[in-house]
C-alpha positions in Angstrom: -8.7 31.2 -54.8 -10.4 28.3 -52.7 -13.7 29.6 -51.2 -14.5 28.2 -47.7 -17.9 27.3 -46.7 -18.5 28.0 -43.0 -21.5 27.0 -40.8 -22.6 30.1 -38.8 -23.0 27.9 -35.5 -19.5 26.7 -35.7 -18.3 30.4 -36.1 -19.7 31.3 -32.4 -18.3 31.0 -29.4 -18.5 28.4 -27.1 -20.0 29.4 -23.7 -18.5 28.8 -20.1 -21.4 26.4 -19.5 -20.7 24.4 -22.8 -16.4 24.6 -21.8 -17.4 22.9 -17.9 -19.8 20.6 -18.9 -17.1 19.2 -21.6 -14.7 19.5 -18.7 -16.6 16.7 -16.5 -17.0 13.3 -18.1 -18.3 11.4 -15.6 -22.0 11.8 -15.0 -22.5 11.5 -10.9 -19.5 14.0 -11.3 -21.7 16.2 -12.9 -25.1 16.1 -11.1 -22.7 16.6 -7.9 -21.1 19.6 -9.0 -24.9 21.1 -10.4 -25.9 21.1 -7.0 -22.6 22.3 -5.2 -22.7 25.2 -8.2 -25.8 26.1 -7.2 -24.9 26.8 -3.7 -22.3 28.9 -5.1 -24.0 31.0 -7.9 -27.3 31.0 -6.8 -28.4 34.2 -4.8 -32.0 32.7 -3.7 -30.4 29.6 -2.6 -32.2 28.5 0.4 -29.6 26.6 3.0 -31.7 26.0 5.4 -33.8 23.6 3.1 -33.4 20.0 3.5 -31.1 18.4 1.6 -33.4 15.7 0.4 -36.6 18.2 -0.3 -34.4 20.3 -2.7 -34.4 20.2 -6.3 -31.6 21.2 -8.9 -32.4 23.9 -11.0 -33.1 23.3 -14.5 -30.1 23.0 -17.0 -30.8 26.0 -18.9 -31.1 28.4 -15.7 -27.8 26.8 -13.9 -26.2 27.2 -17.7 -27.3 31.2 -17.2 -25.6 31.5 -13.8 -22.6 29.9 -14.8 -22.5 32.3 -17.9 -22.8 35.3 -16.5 -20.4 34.7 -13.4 -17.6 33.5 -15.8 -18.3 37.0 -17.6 -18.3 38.7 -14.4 -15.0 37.5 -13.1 -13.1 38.1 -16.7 -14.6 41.6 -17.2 -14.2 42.6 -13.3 -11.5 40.0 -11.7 -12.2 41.8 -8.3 -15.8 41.3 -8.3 -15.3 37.7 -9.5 -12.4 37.3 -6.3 -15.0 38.9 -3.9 -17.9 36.7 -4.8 -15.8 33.2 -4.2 -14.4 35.4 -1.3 -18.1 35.7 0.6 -18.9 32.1 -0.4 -15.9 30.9 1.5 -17.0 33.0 4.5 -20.6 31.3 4.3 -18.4 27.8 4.3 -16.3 29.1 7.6 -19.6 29.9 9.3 -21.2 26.6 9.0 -18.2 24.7 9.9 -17.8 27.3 13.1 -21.4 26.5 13.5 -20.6 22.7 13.3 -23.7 22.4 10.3 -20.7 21.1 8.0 -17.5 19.3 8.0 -14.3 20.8 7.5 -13.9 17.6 4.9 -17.0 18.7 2.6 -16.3 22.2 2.7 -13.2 21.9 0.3 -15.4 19.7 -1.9 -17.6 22.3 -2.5 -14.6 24.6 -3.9 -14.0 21.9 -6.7 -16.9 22.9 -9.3 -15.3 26.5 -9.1 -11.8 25.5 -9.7 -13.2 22.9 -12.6 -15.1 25.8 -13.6 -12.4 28.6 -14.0 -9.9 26.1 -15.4 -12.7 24.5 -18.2 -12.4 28.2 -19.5 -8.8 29.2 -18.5 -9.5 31.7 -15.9 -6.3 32.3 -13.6 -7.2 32.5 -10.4 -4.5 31.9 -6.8 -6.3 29.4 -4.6 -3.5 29.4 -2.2 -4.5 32.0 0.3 -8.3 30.6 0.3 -6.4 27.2 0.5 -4.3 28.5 3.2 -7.0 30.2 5.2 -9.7 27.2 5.1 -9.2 24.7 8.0 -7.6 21.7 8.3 -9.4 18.8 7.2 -10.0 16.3 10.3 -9.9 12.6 10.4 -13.3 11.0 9.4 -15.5 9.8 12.7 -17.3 6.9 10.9 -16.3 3.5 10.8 -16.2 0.6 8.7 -18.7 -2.7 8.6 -17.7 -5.4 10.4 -17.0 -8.4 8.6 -20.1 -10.0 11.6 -22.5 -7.1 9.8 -21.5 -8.3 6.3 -22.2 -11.6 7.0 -25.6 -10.7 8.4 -26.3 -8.5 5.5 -25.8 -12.0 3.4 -28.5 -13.6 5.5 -31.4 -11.0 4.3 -29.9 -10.4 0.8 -33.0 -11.2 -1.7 -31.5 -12.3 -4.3 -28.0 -12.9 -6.0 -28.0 -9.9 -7.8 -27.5 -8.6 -3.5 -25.2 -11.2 -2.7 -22.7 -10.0 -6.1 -23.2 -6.6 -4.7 -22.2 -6.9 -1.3 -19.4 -9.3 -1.9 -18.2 -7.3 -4.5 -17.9 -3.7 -2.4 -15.8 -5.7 0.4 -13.8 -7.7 -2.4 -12.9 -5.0 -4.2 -12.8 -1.5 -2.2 -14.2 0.1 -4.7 -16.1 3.1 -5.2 -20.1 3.2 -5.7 -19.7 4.9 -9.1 -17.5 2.2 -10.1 -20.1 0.2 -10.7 -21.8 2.4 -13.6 -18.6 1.0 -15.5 -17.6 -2.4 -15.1 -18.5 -5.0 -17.8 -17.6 -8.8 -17.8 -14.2 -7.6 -19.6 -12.6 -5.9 -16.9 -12.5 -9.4 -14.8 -9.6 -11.3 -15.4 -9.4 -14.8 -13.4 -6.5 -16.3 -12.0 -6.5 -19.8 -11.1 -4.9 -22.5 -9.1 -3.1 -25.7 -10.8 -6.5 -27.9 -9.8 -8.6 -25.4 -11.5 -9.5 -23.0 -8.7 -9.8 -19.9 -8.7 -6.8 -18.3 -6.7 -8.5 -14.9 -7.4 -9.1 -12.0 -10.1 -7.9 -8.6 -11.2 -10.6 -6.4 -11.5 -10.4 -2.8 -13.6 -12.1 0.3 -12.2 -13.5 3.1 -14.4 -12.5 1.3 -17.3 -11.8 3.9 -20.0 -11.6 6.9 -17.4 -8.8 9.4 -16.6 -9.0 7.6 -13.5 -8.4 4.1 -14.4 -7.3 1.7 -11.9 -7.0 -1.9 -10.9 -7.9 -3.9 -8.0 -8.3 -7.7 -7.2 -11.4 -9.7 -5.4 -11.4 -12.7 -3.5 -11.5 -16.4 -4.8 -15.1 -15.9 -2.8 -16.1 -13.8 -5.0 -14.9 -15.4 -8.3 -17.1 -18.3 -7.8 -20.2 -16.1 -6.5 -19.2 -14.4 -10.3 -20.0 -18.0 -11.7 -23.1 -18.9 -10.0 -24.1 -15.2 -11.6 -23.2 -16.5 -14.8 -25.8 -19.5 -14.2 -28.6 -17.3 -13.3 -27.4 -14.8 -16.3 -27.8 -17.6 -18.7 -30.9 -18.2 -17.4 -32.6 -15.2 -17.9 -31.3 -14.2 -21.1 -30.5 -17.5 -22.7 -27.0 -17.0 -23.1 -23.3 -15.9 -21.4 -22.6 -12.8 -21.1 -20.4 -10.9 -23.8 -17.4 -9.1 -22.4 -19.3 -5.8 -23.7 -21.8 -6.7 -21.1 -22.2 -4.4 -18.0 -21.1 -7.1 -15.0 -24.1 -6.2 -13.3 -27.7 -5.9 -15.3 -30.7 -5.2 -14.3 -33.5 -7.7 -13.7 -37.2 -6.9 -14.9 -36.0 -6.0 -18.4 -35.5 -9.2 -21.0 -32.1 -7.9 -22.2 -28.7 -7.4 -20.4 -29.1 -3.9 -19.3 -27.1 -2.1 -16.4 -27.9 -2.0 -13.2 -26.6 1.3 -12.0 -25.0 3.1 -8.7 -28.3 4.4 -7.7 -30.1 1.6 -7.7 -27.4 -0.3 -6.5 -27.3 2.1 -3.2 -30.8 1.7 -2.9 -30.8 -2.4 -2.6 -28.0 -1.7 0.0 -29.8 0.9 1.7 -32.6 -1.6 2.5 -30.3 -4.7 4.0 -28.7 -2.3 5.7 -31.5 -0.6 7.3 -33.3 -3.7 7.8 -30.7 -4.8 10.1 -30.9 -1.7 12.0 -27.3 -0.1 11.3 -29.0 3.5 9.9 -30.5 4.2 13.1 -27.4 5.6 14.8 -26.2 9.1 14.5 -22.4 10.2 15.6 -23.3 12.3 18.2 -23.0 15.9 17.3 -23.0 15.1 13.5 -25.4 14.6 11.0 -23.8 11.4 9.7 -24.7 7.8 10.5 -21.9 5.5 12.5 -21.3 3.6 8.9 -21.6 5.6 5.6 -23.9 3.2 3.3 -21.6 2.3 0.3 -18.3 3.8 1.9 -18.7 1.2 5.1 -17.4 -0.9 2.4 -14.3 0.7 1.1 -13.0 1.6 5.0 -13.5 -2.3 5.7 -11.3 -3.1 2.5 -8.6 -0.2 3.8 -9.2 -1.6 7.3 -8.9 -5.6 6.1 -5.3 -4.3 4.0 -4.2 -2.8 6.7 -4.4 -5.5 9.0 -2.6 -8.2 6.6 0.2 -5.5 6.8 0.1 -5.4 2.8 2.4 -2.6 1.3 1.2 0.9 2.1 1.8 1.7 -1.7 -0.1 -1.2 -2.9 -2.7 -0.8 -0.7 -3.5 2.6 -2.0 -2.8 2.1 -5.2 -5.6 -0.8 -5.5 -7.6 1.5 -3.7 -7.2 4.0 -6.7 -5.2 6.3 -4.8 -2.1 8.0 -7.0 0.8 7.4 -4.8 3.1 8.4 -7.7 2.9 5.1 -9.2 3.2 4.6 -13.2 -0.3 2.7 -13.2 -1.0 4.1 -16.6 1.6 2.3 -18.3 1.1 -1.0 -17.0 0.0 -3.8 -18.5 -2.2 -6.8 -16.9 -1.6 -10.5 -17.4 -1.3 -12.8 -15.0 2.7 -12.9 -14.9 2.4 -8.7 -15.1 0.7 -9.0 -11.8 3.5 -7.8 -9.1 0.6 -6.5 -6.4 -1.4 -9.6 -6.6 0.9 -11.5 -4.3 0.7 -8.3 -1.5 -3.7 -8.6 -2.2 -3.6 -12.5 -1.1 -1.9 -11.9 2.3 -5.4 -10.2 2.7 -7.6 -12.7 1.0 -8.3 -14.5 4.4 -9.6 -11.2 5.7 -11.5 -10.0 3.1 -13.3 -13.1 2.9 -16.7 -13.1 4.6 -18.1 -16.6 4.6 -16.1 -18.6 7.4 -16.8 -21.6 5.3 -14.9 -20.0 2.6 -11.9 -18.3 4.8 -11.1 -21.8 6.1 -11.2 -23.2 2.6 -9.0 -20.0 1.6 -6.5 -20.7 4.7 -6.4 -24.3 3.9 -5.5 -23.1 0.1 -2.7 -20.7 1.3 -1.1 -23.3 4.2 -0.9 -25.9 1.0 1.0 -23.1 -1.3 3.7 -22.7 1.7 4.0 -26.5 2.4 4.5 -26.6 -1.4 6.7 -23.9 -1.3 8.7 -24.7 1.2 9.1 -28.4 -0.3 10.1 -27.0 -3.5 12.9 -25.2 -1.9 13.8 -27.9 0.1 13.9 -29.8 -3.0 15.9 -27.2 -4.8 18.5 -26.9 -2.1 18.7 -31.0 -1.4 19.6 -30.8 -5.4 22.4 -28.0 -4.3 24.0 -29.4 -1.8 24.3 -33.0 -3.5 25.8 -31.2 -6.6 28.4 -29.4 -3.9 29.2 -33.2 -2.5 29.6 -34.4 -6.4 31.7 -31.6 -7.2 33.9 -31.8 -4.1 34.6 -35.6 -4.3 35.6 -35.1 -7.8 37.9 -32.2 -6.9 39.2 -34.9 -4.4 39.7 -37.4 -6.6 41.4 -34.7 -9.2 43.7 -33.8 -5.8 44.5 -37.9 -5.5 45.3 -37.8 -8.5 47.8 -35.2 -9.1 49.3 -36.6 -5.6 49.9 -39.7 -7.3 50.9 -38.9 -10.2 53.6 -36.2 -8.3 55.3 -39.4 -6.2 55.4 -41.3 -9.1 57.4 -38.7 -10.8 59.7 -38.5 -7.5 
């Protein structure tokens, strides 16, 4: 009989903690939900601390409260039910008290569902989903493409410039950028070289997965990058490489989303557009790295592209079979919807007319090639009709002289 040798550790059992923190793979995922979790489980939890002076609580302490609630609501389902139960009615309260937005308040039930599904815990949302209200249409607006073009002006460097152009290129997420590598930009260019634009993938890798395009803008921005790159490290960048690395270390390294937001954070306030409050809220006029995304939305919009492209380069599942795509140039059916908006999404006027220019030749060269086309038509039709004619004449004649 085979003996079987068995590692004690591998014989326990996982805990709740160890089954949600497997369930979340991205990381700003998880630091969000620690803190939302918190709120939640915590009984000291102190909400009428300042967001920014809180602190999480250490790993090992969150990893206890998680433990013992799971427990809780498998042993006692009831007691579990209650304590999400009061936690919603904290939620109502602060909306009624206008302290939080309808908006956020379902966000915070997401680390509970992730939670109870990570260690398959059956639990009916729909009467808390029922009962919780109505989310309302977000107050802030996007940057105007005047503001982007001043936050240009006091960029510092070209590291800023990439950023900037990038977020109203592509209408993508801040996290996005923890991600992207020099593989996940394919270039498309004109017959003279170029660039016509780019297909750029989002969360490359991720159960979220997605693709967007950028601006011929910010293609060659992308190459004067490349310059300073090669510069600094004394050679291109590999496809492996993250797109965007950081600059006071001697080797590509990334340059990620919280460092990013910072560099934004101080062109933006330096211009003076975090000094405004919506009245009656405790967020700005323009959300930092989101001011980006709604002028994207906004820029679609306005070139009437298709409502299901539009969302779908904005990463939004509209029903679309996005997973079984592939992406090559010819492959590329949105990219022709994107370019109605290229002239918007464009910042430097320079540029847009260049862009304009660019388009206007494609039509006249369009139009001339079906002009062309159907010139070739019609003098085929004439061709074939004056041989049918002749063919007629023909049997005509050869009918009399059989009469």
């Amino acid at each position: 009989m085979q003996s079987h040798d068995y590692n004690l550790e591998e014989l326990q059992d996982i805990s709740p903690f160890e089954n949600y923190i497997t369930a979340i793979r991205d990381k700003a995922t998880k630091k969000k939900y620690a803190g939302q979790l918190e709120m939640f489980l915590n009984p000291n939890y102190d909400w009428n601390l300042p967001q920014q002076k809180r602190k999480l609580l250490p790993e090992h302490e969150l990893a206890i409260l998680v433990n013992n609630f799971v427990n809780l609501i498998k042993n006692d389902p009831n007691a579990g039910k209650n304590k999400i139960k009061r936690y919603v009615m904290i939620l109502k309260k602060q909306i009624d008290e206008k302290t939080l937005n309808p908006n956020t308040s379902r966000n915070r039930l997401k680390p509970i569902k992730t939670l109870l599904r990570a260690n398959e815990v059956d639990f009916s949302w729909y009467l808390i989903d029922k009962t919780m209200p109505k989310e309302t249409k977000s107050e802030d607006r996007a940057y105007t493409r005047s503001e982007i073009q001043k936050m240009l002006v006091h960029c510092e460097d070209i590291t800023d410039k990439v950023i900037i152009i990038g977020f109203s290129a592509g209408g993508f997420r801040l996290e996005a950028w923890d991600y992207l590598t020099w593989s996940d930009v394919v270039f498309f260019r004109n017959d003279d070289g170029t660039y016509k634009g780019s297909a750029l993938r989002i969360y490359h890798g991720d159960v979220e997965e997605y693709w967007t395009h950028i601006t011929p803008e910010f293609c060659n921005l992308l190459d004067l990058y490349k310059v300073y790159w090669k510069s600094k490290f004394f050679a291109d960048p590999l496809s492996s490489d993250p797109l965007l690395a950081q600059e006071r270390l001697p080797y590509p390294s990334r340059l990620k989303h919280g460092r990013i937001s910072r560099r934004v954070k101080k062109i933006v306030e330096h211009l003076g557009l975090r000094d405004k409050m919506i009245p009656g809220k405790k967020r700005y006029e323009v959300q930092l790295d989101h001011g980006f995304r709604k002028y994207f939305n906004t820029m679609l919009r306005r070139a009437k592209v298709d409502f299901a492209d539009k969302e779908d380069m904005m990463g939004h599942k509209v029903a679309l079979e996005s997973s079984y795509e592939r992406y090559e140039e010819t492959d590329f059916e949105r990219f022709p919807e994107y370019q109605k908006a290229i002239p918007f999404l464009t910042i430097s006027d320079e540029e847009r007319v260049k862009t304009e220019n660019k388009l206007k030749e494609e039509k006249i060269q369009q139009i001339e090639s079906e002009k062309d086309v159907l010139i070739h038509r019609l003098e085929n039709e004439i061709k074939s009709r004056k041989h049918t004619e002749q063919n007629v004449e023909k049997i005509l004649k050869h009918l009399k002289l059989n009469d």
